[in-house]
C-alpha positions, -999 to 999 in steps of 0.1 A, spaced: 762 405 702 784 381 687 795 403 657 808 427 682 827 405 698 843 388 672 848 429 657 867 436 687 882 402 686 895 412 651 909 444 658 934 427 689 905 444 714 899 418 738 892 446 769 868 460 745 846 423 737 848 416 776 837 450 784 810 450 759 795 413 776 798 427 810 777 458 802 750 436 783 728 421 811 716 390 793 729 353 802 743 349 768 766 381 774 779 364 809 786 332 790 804 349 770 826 370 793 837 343 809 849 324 783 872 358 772 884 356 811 899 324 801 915 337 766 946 322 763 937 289 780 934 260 768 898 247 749 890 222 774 891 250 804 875 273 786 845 249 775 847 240 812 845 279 827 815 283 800 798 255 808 796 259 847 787 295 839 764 284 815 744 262 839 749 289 868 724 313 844 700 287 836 696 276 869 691 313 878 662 314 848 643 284 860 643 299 892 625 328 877 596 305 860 576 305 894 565 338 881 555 329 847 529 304 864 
């Protein structure tokens, strides 16, 4: 996943990497859409967008762990 992104990255496609996170249903990919919403921010609000994200899809997986029990 990341070697796309950082392909598309490369090649000036930044459409391309955000589509390419958005399709993939994964936490990971939503992390990582969010912080290429915030391209051309500065660091600290993209940490900050990816890191309320971040904690949005792990709350959303230890909701799910009812059903591994």
């Amino acid at each position: 996943m990341v070697s796309v992104i950082k392909d598309n990255l490369k090649e000036n496609r930044p459409d391309a990497a955000l589509a390419y996170c958005q399709r993939t249903n994964t936490a990971q990919g939503q992390v990582m859409a969010t912080g290429l919403n915030f391209l051309g921010s500065n660091m600290r609000e993209i940490e900050s967008a990816m890191e309320t994200r971040a904690n949005v899809e792990l709350s959303a997986m230890e909701g799910n762990l009812g059903y591994l029990s």
